[in-house]
MARVEXSE-577274 format. One record per residue: residue number from 0; residue in one letter; x, y, z of N, C-alpha, C in turn. Coordinates in nm, 3 decimals. Layout:
BEGIN
PT:NUM:A:X:Y:Z:X:Y:Z:X:Y:Z
...
This chain:
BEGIN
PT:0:X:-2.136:-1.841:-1.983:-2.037:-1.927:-1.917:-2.107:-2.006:-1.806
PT:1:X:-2.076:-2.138:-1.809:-2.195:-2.210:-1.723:-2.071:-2.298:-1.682
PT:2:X:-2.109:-2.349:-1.566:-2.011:-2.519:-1.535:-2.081:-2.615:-1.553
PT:3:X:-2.037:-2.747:-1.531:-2.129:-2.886:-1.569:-2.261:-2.857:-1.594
PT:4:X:-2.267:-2.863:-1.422:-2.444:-2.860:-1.368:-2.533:-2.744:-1.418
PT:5:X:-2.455:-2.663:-1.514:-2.539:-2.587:-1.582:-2.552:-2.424:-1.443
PT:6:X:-2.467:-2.401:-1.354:-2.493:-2.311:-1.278:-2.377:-2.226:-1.327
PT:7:X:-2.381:-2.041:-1.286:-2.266:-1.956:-1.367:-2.199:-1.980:-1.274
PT:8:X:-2.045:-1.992:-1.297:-1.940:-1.970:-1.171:-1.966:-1.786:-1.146
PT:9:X:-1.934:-1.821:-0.973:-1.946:-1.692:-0.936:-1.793:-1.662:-0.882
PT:10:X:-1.786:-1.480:-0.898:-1.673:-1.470:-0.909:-1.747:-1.312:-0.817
PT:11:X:-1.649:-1.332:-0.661:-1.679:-1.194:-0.590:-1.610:-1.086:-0.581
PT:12:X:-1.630:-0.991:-0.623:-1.573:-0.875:-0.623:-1.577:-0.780:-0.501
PT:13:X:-1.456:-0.779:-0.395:-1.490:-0.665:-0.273:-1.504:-0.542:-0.289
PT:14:X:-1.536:-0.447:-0.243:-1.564:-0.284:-0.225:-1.584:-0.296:-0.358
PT:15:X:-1.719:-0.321:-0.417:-1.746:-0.326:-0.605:-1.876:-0.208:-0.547
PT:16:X:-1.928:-0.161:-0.443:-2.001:-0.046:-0.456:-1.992:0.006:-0.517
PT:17:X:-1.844:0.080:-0.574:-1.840:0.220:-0.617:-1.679:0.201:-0.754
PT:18:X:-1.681:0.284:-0.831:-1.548:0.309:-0.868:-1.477:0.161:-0.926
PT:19:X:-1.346:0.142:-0.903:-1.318:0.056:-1.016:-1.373:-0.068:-0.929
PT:20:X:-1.379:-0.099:-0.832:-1.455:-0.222:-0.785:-1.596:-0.252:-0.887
PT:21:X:-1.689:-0.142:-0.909:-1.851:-0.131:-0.973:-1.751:-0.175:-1.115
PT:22:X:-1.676:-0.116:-1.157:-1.654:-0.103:-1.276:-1.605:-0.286:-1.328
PT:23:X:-1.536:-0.343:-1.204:-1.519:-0.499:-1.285:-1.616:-0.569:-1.214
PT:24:X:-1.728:-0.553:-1.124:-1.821:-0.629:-1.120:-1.881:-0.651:-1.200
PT:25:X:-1.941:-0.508:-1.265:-2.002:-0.477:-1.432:-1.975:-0.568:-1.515
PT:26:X:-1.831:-0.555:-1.547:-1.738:-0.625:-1.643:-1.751:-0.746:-1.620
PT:27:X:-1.754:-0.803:-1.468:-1.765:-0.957:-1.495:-1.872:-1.023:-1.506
PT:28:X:-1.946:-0.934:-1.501:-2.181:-0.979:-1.512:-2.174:-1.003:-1.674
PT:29:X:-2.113:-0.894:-1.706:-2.129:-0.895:-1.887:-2.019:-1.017:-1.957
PT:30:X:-1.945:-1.052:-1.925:-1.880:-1.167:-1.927:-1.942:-1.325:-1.886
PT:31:X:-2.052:-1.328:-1.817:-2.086:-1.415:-1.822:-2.077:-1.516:-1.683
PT:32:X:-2.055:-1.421:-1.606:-2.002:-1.471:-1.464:-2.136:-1.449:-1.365
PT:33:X:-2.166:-1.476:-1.242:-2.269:-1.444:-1.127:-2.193:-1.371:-1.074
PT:34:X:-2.202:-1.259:-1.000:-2.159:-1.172:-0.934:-2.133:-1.166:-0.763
PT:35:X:-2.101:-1.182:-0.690:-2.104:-1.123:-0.605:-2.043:-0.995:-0.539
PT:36:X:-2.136:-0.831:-0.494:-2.121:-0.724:-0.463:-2.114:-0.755:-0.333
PT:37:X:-1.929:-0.735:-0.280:-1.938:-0.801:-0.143:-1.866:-0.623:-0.079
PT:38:X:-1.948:-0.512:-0.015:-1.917:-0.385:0.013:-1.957:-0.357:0.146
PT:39:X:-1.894:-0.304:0.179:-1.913:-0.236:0.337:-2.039:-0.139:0.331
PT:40:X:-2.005:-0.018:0.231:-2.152:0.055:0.209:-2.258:-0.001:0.177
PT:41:X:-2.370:-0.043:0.220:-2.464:-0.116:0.199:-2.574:-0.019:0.076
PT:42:X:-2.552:0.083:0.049:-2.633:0.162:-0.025:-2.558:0.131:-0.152
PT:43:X:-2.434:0.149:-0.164:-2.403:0.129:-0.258:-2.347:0.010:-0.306
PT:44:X:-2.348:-0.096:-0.259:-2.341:-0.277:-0.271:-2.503:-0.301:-0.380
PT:45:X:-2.610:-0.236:-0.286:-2.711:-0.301:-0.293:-2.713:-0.178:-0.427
PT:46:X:-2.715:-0.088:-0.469:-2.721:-0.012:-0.600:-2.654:-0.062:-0.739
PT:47:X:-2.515:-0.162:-0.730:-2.428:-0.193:-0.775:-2.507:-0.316:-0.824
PT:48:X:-2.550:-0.386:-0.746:-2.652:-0.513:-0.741:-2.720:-0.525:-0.819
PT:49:X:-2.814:-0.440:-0.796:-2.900:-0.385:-0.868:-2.930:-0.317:-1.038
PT:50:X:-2.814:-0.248:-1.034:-2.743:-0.208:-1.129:-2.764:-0.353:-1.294
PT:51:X:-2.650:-0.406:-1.234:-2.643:-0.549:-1.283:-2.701:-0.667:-1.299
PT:52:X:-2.831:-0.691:-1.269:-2.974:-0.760:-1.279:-2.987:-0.635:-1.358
PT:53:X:-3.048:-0.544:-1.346:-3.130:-0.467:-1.463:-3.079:-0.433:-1.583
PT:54:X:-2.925:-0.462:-1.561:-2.881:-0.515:-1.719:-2.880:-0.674:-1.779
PT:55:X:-2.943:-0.744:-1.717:-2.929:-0.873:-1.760:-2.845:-0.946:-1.658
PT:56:X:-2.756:-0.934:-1.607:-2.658:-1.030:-1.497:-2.722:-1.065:-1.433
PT:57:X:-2.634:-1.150:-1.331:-2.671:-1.205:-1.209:-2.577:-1.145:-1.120
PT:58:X:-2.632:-1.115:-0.975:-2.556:-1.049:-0.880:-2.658:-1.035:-0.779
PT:59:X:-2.543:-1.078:-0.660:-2.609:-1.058:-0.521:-2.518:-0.960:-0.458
PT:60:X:-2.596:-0.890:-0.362:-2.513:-0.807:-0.259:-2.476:-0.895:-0.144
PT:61:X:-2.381:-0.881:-0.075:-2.319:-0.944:0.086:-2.261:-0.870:0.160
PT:62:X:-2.265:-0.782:0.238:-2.268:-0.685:0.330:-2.109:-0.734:0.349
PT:63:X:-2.016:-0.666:0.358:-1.875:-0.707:0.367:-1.774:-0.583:0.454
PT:64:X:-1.696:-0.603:0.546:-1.613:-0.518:0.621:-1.488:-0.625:0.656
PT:65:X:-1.395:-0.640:0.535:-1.270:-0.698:0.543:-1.167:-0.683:0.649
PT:66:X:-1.201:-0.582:0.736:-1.136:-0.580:0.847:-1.178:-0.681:0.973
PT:67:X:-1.307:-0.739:0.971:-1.366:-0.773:1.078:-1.362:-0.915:0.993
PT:68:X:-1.294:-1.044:1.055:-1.291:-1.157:0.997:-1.442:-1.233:1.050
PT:69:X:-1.510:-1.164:1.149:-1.643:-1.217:1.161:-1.741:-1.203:1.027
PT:70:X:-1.687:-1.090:0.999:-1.730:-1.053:0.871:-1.733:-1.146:0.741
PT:71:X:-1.580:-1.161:0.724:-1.540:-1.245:0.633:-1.580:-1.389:0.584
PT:72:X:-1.617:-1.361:0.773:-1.641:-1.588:0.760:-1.780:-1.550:0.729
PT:73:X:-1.873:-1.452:0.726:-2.010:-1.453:0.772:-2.039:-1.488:0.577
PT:74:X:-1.942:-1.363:0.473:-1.959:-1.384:0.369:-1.914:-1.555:0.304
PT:75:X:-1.828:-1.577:0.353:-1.801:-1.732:0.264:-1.903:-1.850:0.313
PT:76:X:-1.996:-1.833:0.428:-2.097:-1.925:0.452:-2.206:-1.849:0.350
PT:77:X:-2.286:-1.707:0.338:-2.351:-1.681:0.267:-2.320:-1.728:0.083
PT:78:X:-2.190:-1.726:0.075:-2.174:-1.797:-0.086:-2.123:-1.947:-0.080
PT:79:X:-2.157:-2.003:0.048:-2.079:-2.110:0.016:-2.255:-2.239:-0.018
PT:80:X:-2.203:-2.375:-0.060:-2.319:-2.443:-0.125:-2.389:-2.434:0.009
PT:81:X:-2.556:-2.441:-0.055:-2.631:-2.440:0.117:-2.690:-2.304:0.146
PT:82:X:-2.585:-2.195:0.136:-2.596:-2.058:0.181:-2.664:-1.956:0.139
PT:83:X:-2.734:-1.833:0.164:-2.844:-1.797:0.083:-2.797:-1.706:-0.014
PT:84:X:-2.671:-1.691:-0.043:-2.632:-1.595:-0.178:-2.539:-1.698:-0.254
PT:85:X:-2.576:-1.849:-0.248:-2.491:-1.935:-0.328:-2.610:-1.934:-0.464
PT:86:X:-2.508:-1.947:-0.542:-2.575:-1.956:-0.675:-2.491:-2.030:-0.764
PT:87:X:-2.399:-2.043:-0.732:-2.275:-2.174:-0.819:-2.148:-2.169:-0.766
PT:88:X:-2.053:-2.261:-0.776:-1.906:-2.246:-0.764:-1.833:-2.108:-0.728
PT:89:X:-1.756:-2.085:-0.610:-1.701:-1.942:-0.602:-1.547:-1.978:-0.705
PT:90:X:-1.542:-1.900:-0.845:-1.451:-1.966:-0.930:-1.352:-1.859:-0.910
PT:91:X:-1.420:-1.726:-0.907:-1.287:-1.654:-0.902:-1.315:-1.532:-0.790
PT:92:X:-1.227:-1.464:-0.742:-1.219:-1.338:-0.613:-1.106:-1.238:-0.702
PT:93:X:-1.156:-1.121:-0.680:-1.096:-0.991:-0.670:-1.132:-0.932:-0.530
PT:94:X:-0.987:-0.896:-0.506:-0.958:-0.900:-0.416:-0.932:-0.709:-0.349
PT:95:X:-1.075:-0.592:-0.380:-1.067:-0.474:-0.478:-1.073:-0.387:-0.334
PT:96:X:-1.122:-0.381:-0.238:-1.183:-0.343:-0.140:-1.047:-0.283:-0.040
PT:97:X:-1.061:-0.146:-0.032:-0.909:-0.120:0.063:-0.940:0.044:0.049
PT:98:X:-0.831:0.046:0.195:-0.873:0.217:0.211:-0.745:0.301:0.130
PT:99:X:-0.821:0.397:0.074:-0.738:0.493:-0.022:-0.802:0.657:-0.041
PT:100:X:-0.907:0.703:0.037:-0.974:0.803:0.006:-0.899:0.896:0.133
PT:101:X:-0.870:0.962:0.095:-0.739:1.080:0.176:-0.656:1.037:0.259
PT:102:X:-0.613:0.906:0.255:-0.527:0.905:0.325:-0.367:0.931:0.310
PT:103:X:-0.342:0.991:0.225:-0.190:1.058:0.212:-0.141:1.196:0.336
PT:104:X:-0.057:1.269:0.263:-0.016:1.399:0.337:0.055:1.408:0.445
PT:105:X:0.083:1.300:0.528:0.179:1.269:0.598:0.330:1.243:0.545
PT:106:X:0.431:1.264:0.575:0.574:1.172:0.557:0.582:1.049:0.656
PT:107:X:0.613:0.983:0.643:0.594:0.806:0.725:0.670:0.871:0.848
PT:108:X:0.736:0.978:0.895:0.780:0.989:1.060:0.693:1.096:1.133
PT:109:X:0.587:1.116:1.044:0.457:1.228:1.137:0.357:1.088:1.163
PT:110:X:0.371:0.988:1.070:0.248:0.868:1.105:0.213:0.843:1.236
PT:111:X:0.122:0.814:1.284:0.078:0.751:1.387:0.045:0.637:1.410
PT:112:X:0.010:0.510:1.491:0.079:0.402:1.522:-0.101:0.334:1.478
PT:113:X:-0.206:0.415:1.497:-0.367:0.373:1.478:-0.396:0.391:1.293
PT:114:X:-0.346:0.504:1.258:-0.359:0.507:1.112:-0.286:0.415:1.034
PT:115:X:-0.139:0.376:1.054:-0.050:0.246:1.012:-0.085:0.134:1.044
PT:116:X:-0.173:0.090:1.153:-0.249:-0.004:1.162:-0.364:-0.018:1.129
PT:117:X:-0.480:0.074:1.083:-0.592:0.023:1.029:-0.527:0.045:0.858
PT:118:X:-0.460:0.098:0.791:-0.436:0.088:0.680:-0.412:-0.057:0.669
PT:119:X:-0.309:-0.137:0.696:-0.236:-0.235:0.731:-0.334:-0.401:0.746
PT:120:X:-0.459:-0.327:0.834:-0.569:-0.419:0.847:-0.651:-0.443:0.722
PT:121:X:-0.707:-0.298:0.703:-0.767:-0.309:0.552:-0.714:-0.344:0.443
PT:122:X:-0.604:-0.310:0.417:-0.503:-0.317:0.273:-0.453:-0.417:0.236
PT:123:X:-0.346:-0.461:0.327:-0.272:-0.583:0.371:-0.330:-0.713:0.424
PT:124:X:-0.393:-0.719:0.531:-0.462:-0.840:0.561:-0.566:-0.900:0.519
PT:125:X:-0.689:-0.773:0.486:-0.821:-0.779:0.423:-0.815:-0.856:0.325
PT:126:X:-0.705:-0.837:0.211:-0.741:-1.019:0.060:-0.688:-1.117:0.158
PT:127:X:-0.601:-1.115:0.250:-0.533:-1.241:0.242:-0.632:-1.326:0.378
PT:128:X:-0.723:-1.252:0.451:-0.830:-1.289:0.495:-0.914:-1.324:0.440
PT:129:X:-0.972:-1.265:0.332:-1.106:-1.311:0.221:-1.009:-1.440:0.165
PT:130:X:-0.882:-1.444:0.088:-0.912:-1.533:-0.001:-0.884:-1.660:0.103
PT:131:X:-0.819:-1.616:0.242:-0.803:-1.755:0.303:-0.952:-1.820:0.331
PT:132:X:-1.099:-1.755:0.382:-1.225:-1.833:0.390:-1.262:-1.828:0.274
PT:133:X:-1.242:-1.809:0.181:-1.298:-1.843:-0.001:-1.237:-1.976:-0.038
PT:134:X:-1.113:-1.972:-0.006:-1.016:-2.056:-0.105:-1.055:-2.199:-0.101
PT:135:X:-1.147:-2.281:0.050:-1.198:-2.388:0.065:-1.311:-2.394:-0.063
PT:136:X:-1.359:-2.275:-0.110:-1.520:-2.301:-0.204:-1.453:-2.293:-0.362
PT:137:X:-1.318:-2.277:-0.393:-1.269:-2.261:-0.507:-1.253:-2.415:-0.576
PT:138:X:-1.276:-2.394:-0.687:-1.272:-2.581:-0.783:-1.153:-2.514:-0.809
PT:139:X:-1.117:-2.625:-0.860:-0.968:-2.650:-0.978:-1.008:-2.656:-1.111
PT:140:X:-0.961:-2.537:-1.187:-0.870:-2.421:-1.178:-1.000:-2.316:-1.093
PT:141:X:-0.916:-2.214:-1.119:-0.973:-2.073:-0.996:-0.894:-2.000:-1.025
PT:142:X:-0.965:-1.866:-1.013:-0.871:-1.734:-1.002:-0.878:-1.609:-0.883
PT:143:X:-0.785:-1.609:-0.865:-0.770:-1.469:-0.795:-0.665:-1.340:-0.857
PT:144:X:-0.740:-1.189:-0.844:-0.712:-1.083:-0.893:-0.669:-1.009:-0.743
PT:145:X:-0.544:-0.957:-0.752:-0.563:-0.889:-0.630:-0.546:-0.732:-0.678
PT:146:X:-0.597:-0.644:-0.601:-0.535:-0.526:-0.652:-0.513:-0.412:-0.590
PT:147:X:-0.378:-0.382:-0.647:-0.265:-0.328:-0.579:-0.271:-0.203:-0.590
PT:148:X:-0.145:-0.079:-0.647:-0.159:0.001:-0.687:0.001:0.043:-0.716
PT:149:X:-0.001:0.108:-0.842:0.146:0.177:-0.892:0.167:0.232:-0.776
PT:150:X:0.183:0.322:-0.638:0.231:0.400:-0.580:0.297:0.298:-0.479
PT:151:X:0.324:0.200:-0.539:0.391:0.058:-0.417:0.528:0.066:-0.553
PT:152:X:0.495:0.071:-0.642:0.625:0.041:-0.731:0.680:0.170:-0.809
PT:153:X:0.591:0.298:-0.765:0.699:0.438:-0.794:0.707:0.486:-0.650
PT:154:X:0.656:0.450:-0.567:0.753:0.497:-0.411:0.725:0.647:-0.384
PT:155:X:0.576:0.673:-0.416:0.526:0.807:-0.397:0.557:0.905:-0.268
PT:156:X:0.579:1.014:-0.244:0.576:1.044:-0.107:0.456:1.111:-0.051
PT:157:X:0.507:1.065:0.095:0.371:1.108:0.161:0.261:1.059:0.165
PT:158:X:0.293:0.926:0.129:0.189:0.775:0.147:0.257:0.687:0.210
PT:159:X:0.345:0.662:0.304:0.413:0.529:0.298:0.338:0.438:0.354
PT:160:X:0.278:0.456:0.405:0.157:0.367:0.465:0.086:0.239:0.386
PT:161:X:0.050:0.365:0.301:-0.026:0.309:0.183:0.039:0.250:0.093
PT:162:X:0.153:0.295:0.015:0.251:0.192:-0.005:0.296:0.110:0.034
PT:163:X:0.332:0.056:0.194:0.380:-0.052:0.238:0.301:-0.120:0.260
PT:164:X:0.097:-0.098:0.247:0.006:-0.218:0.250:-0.011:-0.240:0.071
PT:165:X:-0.012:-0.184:-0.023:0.006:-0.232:-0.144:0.088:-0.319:-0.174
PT:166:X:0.277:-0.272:-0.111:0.355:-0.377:-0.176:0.306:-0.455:-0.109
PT:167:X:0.270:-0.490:0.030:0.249:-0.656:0.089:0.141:-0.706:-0.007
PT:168:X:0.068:-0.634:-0.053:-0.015:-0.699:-0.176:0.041:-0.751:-0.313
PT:169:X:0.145:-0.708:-0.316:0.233:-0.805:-0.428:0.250:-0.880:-0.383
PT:170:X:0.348:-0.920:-0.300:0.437:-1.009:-0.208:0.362:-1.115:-0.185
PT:171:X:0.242:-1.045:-0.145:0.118:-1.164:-0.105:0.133:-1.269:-0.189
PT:172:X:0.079:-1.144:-0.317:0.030:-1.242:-0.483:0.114:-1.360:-0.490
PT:173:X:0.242:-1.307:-0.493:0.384:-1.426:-0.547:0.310:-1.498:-0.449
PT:174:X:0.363:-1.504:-0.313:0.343:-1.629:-0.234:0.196:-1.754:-0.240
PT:175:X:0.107:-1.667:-0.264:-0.047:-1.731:-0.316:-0.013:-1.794:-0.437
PT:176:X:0.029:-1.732:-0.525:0.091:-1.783:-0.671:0.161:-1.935:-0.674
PT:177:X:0.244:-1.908:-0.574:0.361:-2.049:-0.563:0.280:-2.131:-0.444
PT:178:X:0.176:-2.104:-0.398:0.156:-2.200:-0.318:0.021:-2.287:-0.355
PT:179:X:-0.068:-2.213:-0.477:-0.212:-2.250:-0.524:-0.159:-2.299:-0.689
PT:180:X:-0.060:-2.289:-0.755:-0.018:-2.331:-0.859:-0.041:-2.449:-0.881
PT:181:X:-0.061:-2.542:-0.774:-0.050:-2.701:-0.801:-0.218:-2.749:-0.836
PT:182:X:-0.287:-2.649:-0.807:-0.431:-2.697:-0.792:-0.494:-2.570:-0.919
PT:183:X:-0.421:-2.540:-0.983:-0.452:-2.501:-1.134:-0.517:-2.341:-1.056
PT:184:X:-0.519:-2.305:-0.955:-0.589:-2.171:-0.896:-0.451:-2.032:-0.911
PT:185:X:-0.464:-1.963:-0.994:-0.402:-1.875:-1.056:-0.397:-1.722:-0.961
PT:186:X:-0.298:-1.719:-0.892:-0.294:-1.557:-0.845:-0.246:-1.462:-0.918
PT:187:X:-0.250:-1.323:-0.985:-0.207:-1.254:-0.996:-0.252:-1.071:-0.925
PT:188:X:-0.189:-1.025:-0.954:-0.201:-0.846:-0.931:-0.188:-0.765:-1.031
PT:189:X:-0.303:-0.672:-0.984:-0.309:-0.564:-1.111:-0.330:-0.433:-1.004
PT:190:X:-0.181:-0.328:-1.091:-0.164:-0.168:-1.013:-0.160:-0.067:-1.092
PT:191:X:-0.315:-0.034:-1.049:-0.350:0.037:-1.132:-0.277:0.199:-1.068
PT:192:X:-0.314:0.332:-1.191:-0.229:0.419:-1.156:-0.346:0.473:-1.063
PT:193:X:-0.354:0.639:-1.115:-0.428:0.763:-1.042:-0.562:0.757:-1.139
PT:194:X:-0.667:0.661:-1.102:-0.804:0.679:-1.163:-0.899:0.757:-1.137
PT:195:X:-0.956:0.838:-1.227:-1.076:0.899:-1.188:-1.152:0.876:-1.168
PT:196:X:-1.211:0.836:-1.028:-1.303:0.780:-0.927:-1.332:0.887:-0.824
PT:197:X:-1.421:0.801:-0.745:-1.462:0.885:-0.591:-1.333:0.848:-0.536
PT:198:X:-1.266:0.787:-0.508:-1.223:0.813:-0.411:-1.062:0.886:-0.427
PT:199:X:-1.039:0.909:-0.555:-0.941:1.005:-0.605:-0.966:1.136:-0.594
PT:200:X:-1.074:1.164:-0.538:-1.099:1.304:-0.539:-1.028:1.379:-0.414
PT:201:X:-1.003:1.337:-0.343:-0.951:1.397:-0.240:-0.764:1.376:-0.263
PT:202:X:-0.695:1.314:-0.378:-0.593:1.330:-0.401:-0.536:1.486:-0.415
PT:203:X:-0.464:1.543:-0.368:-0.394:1.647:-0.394:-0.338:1.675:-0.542
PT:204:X:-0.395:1.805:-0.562:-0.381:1.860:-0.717:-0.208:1.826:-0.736
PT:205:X:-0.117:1.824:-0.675:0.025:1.814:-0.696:0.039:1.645:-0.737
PT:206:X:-0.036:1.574:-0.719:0.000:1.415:-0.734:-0.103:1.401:-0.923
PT:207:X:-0.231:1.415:-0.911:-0.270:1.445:-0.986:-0.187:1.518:-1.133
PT:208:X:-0.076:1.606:-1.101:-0.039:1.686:-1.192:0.082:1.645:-1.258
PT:209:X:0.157:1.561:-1.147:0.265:1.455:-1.146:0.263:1.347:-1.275
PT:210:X:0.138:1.302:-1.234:0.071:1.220:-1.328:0.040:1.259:-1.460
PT:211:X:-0.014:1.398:-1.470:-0.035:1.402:-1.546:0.050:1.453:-1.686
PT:212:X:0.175:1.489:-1.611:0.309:1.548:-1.681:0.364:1.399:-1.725
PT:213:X:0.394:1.291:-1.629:0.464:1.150:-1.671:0.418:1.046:-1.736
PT:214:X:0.282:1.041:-1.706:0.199:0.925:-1.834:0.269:0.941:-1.983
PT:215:X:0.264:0.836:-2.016:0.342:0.795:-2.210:0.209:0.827:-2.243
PT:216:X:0.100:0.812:-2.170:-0.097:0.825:-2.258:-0.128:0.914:-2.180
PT:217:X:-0.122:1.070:-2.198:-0.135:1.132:-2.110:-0.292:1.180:-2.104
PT:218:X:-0.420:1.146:-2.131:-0.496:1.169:-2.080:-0.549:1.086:-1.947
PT:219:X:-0.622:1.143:-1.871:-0.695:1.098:-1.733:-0.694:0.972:-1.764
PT:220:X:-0.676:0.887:-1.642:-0.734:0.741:-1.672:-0.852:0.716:-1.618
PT:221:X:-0.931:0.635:-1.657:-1.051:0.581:-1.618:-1.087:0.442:-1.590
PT:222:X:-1.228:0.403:-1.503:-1.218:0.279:-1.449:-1.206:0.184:-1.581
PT:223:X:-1.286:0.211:-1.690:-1.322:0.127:-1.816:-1.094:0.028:-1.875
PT:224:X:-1.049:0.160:-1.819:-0.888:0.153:-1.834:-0.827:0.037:-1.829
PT:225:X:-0.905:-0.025:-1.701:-0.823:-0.156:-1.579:-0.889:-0.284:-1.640
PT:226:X:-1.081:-0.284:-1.676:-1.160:-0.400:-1.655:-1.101:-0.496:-1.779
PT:227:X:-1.037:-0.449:-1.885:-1.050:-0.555:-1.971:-0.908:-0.649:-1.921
PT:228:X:-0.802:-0.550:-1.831:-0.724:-0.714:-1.821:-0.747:-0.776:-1.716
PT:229:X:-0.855:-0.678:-1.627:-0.940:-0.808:-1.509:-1.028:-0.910:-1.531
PT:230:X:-1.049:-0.857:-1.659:-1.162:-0.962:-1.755:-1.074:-1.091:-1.765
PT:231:X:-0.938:-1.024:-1.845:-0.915:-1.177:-1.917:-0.795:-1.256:-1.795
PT:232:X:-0.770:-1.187:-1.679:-0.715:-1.277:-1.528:-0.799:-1.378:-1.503
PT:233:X:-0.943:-1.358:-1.491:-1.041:-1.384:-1.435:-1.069:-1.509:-1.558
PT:234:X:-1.017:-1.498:-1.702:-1.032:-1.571:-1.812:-0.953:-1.708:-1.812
PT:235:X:-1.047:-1.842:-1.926:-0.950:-1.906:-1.932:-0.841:-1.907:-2.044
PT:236:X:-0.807:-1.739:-2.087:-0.675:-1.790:-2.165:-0.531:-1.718:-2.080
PT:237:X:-0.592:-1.690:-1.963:-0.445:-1.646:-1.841:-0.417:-1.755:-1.773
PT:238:X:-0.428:-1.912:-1.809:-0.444:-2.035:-1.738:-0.250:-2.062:-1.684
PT:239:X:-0.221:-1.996:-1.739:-0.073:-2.025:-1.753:-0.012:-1.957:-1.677
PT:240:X:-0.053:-1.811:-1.706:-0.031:-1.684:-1.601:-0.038:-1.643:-1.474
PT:241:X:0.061:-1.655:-1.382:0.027:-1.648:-1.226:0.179:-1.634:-1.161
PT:242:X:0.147:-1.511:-1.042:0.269:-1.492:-0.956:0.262:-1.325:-1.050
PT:243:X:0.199:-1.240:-1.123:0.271:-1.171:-1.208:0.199:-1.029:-1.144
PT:244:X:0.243:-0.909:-1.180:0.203:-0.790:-1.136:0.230:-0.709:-1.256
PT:245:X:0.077:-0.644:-1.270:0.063:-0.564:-1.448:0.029:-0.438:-1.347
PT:246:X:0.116:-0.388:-1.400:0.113:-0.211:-1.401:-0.028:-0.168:-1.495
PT:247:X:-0.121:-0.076:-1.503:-0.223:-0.020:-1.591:-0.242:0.146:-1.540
PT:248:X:-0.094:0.251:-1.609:-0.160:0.325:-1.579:-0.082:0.457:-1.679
PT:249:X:-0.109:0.412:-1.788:-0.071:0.475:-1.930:0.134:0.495:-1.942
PT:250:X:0.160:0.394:-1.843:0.294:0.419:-1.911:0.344:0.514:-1.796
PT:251:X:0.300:0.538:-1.689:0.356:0.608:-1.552:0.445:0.568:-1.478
PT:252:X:0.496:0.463:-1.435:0.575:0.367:-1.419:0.585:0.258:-1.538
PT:253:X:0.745:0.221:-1.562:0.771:0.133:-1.658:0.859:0.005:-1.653
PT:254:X:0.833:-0.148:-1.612:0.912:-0.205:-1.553:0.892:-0.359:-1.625
């Protein structure tokens, strides 16, 4: 996949260190895209990177902490034309990068006012910060993937936190959706369920088991689960498709 000038559109993937982030960076190297591994862990950005050149892709690492908009702007000058991790057009953003590794076990009236706010920072503001300094380097058409998670649309307990920065990640989508529609740049969301990743490991065996009694596909899900309809968001035959939120998590929620 090349544009005019013969350069790959690049398409950045946040927190792609590890887990389903690695898993559609992968997916979008092998598709035909330039990569950018834009992760806070720098060990595992630059492994992910790496990773993907030694299979044939293209991919750069960019040191990324979506909470810190110094941050943010620091990445869209490094990919922007000029910049030293530009390598073509920024065509599409996933939007993957957000905190989820133990933070449950509370009921939303034990919360505290520092944990509801850095969730809130990371979860919630973090895409709509990236895609606001990206969205100047996007051509017409463009895509953005944001991603969410089923526990915003089954109303899990003992996350509300985390649920109320997911749904603003729908909410987001629509509004990005209806407001980038005119310039052919496509938002949607994808919520995924309970994947077996790092950072599911610290989920409680009772949520885990939940899951695993209500899935219609009741084996484990995995990252490989999510990449093929981030593949074809990121594709041009979803050109039409935008404002929409796909559930992926064997039939756990049904809507």
């Amino acid at each position: 996949m090349t544009d005019p000038a013969g350069a790959r559109p690049t398409v950045v993937v946040t927190g792609a260190g590890r887990g389903l982030g690695e898993a559609m960076a992968r997916r979008a190297a092998a598709d035909g895209y330039r990569v950018v591994v834009a992760e806070l862990n720098e060990a595992w950005g630059a492994r992910t990177a790496a990773a993907i050149r030694d299979a044939g892709g293209a991919a750069d690492f960019v040191p990324l902490d979506v909470a810190d908009p110094a941050s943010v702007e620091a990445l869209a000058a490094r990919v922007a034309p000029g910049g030293p991790a530009y390598g073509g057009p920024v065509y599409g953003l996933v939007n993957n990068a957000a905190l989820a590794n133990g933070v449950g076990g509370r009921e939303f009236q034990d919360l505290d006012v520092e944990t509801w706010d850095r969730l809130m920072t990371v979860n919630a503001r973090g895409p709509w910060l990236v895609a606001k300094h990206l969205l100047p380097l996007m051509p017409d058409p463009g895509r953005i993937v944001n991603i969410a998670s089923d526990a915003a649309l089954y109303g899990s307990p003992r996350l509300a936190h985390y649920i109320a920065s997911k749904g603003a990640v729908l909410a987001l989508t629509r509004a990005m959706a209806r407001e980038l529609g005119e310039r052919g740049i496509t938002v949607n969301a994808v919520a995924p369920g309970l994947t077996e990743v790092e950072a599911t490991g610290t989920v409680p065996a009772e949520r885990h088991a939940l899951y695993a009694a209500n899935r219609a596909i009741r084996r484990p899900q995995q990252p490989d689960d999510l990449v093929g309809l981030v593949s074809f968001l990121l594709g041009e035959e979803s050109r039409y498709l935008t404002g929409q939120v796909v559930a992926v998590n064997g039939g756990f929620t049904m809507h």
